[in-house]
C-alpha positions as CSV (number, residue, x, y, z in Angstrom):
1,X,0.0,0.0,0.0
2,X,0.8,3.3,-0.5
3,X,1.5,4.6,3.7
4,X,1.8,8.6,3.4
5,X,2.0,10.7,6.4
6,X,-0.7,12.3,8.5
7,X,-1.3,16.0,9.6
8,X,-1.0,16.1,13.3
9,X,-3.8,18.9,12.8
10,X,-6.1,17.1,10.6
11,X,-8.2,14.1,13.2
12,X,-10.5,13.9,9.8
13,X,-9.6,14.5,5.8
14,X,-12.0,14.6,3.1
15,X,-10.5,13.4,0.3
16,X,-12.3,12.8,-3.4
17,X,-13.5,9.5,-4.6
18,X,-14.1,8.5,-8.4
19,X,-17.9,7.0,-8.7
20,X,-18.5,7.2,-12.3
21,X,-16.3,8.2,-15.4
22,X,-16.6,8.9,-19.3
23,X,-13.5,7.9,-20.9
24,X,-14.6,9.6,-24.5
25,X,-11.2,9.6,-26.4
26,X,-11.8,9.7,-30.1
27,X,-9.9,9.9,-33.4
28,X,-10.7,13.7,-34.9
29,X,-9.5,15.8,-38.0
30,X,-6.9,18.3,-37.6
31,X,-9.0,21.5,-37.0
32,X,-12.0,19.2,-35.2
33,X,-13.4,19.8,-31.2
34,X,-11.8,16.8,-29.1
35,X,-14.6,15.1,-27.4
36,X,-14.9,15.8,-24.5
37,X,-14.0,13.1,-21.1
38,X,-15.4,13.3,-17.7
39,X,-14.2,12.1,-13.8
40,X,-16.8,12.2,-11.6
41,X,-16.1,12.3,-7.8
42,X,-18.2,12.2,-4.5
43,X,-16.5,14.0,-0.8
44,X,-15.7,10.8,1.7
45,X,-14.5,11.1,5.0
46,X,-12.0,9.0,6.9
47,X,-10.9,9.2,10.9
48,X,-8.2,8.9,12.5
49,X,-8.4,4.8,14.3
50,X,-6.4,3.8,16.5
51,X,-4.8,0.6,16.7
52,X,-2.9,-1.2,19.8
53,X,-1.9,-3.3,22.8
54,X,-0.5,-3.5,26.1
55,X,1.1,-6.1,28.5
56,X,2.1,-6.1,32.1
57,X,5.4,-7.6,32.8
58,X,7.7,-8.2,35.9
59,X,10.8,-5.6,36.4
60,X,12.7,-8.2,37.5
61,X,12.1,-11.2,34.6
62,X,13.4,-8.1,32.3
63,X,16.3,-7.2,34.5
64,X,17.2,-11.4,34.4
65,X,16.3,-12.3,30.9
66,X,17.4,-9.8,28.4
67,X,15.7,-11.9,25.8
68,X,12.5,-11.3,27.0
69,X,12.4,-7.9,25.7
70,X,13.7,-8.5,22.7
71,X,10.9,-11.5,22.3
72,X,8.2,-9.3,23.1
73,X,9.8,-6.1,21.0
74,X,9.6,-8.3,18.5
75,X,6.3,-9.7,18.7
76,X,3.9,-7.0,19.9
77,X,4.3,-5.3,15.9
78,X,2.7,-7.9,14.9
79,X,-0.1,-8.9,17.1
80,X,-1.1,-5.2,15.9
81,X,-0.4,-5.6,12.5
82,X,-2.6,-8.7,12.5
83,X,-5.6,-6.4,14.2
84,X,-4.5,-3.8,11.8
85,X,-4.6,-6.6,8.5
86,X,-8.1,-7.2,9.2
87,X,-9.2,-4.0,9.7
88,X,-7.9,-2.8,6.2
89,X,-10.1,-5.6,4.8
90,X,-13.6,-6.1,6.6
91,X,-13.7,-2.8,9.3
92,X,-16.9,-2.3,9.1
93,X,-16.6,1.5,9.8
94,X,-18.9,1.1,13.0
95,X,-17.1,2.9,16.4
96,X,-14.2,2.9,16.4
97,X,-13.4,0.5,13.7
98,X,-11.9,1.5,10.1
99,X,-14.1,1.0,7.0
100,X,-12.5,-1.5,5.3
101,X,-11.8,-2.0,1.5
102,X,-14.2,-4.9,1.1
103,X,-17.1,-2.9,2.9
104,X,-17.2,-0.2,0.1
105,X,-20.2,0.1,-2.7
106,X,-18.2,-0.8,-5.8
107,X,-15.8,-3.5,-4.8
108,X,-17.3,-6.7,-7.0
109,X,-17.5,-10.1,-6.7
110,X,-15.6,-11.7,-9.9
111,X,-17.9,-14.8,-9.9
112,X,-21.0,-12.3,-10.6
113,X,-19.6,-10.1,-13.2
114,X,-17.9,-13.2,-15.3
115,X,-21.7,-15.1,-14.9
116,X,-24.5,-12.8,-14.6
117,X,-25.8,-10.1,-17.1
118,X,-23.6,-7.4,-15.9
119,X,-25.4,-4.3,-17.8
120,X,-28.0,-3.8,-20.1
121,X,-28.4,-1.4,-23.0
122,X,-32.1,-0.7,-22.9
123,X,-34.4,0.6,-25.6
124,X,-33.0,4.5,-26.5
125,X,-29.9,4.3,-24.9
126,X,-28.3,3.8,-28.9
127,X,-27.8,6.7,-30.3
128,X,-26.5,5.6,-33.6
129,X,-25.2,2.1,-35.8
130,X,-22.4,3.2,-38.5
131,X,-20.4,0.7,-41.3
132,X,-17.1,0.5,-41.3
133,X,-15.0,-0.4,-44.6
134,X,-13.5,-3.4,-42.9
135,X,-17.0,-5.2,-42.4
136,X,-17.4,-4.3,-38.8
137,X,-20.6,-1.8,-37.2
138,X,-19.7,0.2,-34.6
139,X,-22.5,1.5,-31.8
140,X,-22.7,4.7,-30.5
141,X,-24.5,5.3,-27.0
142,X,-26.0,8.4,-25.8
143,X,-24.6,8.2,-22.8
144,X,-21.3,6.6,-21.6
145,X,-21.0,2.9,-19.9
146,X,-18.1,2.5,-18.6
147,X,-19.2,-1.1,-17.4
148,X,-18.6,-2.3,-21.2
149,X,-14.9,-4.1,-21.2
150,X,-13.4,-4.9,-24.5
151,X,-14.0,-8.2,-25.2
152,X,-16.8,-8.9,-23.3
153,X,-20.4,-10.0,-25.3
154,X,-23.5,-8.3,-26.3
155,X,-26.7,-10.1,-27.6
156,X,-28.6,-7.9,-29.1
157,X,-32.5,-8.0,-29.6
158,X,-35.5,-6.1,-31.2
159,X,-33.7,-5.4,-34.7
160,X,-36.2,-5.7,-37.5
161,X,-34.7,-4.8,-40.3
162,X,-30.8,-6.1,-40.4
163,X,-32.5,-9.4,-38.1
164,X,-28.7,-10.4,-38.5
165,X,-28.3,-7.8,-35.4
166,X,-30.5,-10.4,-33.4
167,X,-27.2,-12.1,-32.3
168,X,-24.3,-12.4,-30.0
169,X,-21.6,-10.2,-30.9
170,X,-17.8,-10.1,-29.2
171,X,-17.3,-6.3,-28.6
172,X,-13.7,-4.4,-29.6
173,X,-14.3,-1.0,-27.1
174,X,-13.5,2.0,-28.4
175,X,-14.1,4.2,-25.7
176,X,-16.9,4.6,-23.2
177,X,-19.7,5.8,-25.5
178,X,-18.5,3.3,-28.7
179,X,-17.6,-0.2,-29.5
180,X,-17.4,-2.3,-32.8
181,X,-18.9,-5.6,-33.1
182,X,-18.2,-8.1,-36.2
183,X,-21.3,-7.4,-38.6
184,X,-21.4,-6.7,-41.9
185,X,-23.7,-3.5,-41.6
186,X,-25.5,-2.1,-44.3
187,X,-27.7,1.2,-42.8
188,X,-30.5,-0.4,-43.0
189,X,-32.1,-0.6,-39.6
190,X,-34.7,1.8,-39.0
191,X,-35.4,0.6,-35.2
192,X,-32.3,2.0,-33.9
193,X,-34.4,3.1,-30.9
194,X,-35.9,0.1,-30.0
195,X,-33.0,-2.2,-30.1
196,X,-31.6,-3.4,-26.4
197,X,-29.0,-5.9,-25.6
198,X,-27.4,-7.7,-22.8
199,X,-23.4,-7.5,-21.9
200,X,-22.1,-10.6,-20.5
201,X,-18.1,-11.2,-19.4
202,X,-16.2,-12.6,-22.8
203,X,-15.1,-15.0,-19.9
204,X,-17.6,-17.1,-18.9
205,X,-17.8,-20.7,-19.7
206,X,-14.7,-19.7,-21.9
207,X,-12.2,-22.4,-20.1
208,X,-11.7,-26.3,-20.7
209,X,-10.7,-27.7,-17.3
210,X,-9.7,-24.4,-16.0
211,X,-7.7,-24.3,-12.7
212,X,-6.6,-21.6,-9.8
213,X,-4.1,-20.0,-12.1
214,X,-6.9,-19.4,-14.9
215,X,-9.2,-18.1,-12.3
216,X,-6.2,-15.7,-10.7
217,X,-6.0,-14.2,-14.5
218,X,-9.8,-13.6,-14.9
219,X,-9.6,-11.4,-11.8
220,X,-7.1,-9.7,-12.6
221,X,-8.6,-9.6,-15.7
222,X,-11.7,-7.8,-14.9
223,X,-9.6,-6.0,-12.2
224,X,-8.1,-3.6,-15.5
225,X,-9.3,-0.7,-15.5
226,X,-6.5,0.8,-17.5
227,X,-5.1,3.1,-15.0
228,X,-6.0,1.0,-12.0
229,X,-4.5,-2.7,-12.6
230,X,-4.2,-5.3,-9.1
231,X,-0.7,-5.2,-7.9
232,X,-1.7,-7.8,-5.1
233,X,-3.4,-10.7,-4.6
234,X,-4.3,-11.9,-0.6
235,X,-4.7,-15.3,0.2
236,X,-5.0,-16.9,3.3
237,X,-1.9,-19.4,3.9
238,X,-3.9,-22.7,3.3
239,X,-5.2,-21.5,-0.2
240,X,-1.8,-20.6,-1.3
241,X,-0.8,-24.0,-0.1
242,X,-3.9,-25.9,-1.7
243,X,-2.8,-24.1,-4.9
244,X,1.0,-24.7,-4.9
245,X,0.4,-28.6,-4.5
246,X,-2.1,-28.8,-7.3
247,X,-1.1,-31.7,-9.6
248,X,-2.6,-33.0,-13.3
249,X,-4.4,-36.3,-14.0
250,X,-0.9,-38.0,-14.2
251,X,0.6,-36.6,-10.9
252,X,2.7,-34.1,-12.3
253,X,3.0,-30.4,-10.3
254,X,1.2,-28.0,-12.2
255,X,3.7,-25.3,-10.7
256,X,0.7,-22.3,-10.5
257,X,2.5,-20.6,-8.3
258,X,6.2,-19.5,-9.2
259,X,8.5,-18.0,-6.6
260,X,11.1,-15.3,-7.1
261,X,13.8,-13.8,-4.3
262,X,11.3,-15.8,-1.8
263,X,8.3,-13.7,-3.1
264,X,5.1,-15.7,-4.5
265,X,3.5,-15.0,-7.5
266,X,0.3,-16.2,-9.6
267,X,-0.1,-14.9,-13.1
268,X,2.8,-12.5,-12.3
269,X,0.9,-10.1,-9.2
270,X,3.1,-11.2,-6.2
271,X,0.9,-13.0,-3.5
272,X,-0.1,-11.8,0.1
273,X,-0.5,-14.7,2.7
274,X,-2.8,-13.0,5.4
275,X,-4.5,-14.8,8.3
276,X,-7.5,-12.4,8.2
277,X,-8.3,-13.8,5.0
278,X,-11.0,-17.0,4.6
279,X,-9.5,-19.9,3.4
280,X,-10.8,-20.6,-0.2
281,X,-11.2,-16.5,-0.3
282,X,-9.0,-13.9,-2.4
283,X,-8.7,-10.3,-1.9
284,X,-7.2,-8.8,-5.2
285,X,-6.6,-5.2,-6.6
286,X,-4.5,-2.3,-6.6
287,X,-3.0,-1.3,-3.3
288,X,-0.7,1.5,-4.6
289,X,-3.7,3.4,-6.9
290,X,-6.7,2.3,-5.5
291,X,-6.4,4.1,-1.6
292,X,-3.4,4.8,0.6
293,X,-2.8,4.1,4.5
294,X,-2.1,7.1,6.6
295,X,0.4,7.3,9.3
296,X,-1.1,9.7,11.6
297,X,0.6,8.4,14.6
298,X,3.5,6.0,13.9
299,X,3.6,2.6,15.3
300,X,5.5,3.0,18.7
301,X,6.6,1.0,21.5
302,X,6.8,2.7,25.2
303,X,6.6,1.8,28.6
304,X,4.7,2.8,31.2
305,X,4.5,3.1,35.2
306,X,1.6,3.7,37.8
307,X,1.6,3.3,41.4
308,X,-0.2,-0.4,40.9
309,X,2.7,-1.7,38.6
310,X,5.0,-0.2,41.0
311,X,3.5,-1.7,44.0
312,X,3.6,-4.9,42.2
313,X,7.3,-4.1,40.5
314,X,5.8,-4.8,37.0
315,X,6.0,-2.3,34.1
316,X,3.5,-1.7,31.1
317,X,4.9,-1.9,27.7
318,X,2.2,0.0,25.3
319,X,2.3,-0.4,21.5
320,X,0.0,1.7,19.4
321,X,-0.6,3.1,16.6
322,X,-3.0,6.3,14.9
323,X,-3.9,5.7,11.0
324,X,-7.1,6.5,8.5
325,X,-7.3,4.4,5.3
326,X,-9.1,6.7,2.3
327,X,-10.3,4.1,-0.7
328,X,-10.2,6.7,-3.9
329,X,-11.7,4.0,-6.7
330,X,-13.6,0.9,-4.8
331,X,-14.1,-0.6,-8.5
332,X,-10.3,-1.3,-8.6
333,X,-10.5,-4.5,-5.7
334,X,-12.5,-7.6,-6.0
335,X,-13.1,-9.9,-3.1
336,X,-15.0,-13.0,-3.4
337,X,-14.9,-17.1,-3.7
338,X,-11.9,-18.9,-5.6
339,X,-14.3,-21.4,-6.7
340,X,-17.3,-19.8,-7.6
341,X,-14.9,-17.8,-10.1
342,X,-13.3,-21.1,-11.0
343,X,-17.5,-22.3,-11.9
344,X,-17.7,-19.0,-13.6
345,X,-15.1,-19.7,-16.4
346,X,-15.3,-23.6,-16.6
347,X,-17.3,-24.5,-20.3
348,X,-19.8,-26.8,-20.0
């Protein structure tokens, strides 16, 4: 993740995040008006959360065993970054809890987009049906969908005219507002505004046999966004185990996951073993991009006395930390099952 540093001023930011877009880039003459592209953002608010623990230990087992401090010096970082792991992926934003990524309107469920209908172009919404001179048609929408992926398929319906229309096309996007489709079209149609169609992922059912590696690539797959792309996948340490000892029919390692300067990767994004993660779950998207961890108190160690430890010669060793977590584009993460993905993708 990206970890920037907090205001000591600033318990709360507001901070911008990206709920729709119109990525309307488009070929024009040399004296023509560029059409024109659009962000769209909504205010958010994080707070500051604050994450820690403490232990009561005896003066004089840390004056005898040197050790022991270093044990627990060691240790205590990362009891809290466990509590802190967790946080950053299912807070539930409630008291005094962080929102986590997962929580957030936008984050998908890769099983659903590959499987189910995952927009609909509905009677009006096409502006206009051109030819090309290499055989293709390309749509023009009224209004951008950025939803549409190159690559994914439309089936359209209510063509009455060109019925050849009445079919399922692969789509080659163009932008937001235009794709092509393979059709041989001949400016005939005169029920432009009636037609409607249904976009489905290019993926599903699109696999012979498929196995955990094919199902890491369609998430990351549907995880492009251009300039968001995952840069981490999170899986808990039995998954990554399950999925490094898969073998073929004959016995033979399948080798899914490759390992480089003791790093784990599948399909090339380096893997995350966390705890806090379900077995059989995955966590993927783009940790640098997507939102940023804020420092607003750094993790410190420091010990403590009151008249109760003293009266009991024990000390209090207090680790802490202050941070807030803004999520700038929730549609670049994807959290789900391996295997309904893995169902999503397998051909009948």
């Amino acid at each position: 993740m990206m970890v920037e540093t907090g205001d000591p001023s600033a318990l709360s930011i507001s901070y911008e995040q990206v709920y729709d877009f119109d990525r309307n880039a488009t070929v024009v003459s040399e004296n023509g008006m560029l059409s024109e592209s659009t962000l769209k953002f909504k205010e958010e608010f994080t707070n500051v959360k604050r994450v820690g623990t403490h232990m009561n230990l005896s003066k004089r087992l840390l004056k005898a065993k040197s050790y022991v401090v270093s044990f627990i010096l060691n240790r205590l970082p990362l009891w809290v970054k466990t509590a802190e792991n967790y946080q950053i992926l299912f807070g539930d934003g409630s008291g005094d809890n962080l929102k986590g990524i997962t929580t957030y309107e936008g984050v998908e469920c890769v099983s659903k987009f590959i499987a189910g209908a995952y927009t609909t172009i509905s009677a009006g919404t096409i502006e206009s049906i051109t030819a090309t001179a290499n055989g293709k048609a390309v749509i023009t929408l009224a209004a951008a969908n950025d939803k549409i992926i190159d690559n994914m398929r439309v089936t359209f319906a209510g063509a009455t005219v060109e019925t050849g229309l009445n079919d399922t096309f692969i789509i080659h996007k163009m932008n937001d507002r235009k794709f092509a489709i393979d059709f041989d079209y001949e400016g005939t149609e005169t029920s432009i505004n009636k037609l409607t169609g249904v976009v489905k992922s290019g993926m599903f059912g699109s696999v012979e046999d498929p196995n955990y590696k094919d199902v890491a690539n369609a998430i990351f797959a549907v995880l492009n966004f251009g300039q968001y792309s995952p840069n981490s996948f999170v899986l808990h340490p039995s998954t990554v185990f399950t999925i490094s000892t898969a073998k073929d029919t004959t016995g033979r390692e399948l080798n899914l996951i490759t390992e480089v300067n003791g790093r784990k990767y599948i399909g090339g994004i380096p893997i995350v073993e966390c705890n806090s993660m379900g077995v059989g779950k995955y966590f993927a998207g783009d940790m640098l991009n997507g939102c940023s961890l804020i420092d607003y108190t750094a993790l410190s160690v420091e010990f403590a006395d009151d008249v109760n430890t003293k009266l009991k010669n024990m000390t209090t060793v207090m680790i802490q930390e202050e941070i807030m977590m803004p999520v700038y584009m929730p549609w670049a993460f994807a959290y789900g099952d391996l295997d309904d993905v893995l169902n999503a993708i397998k051909k009948a």
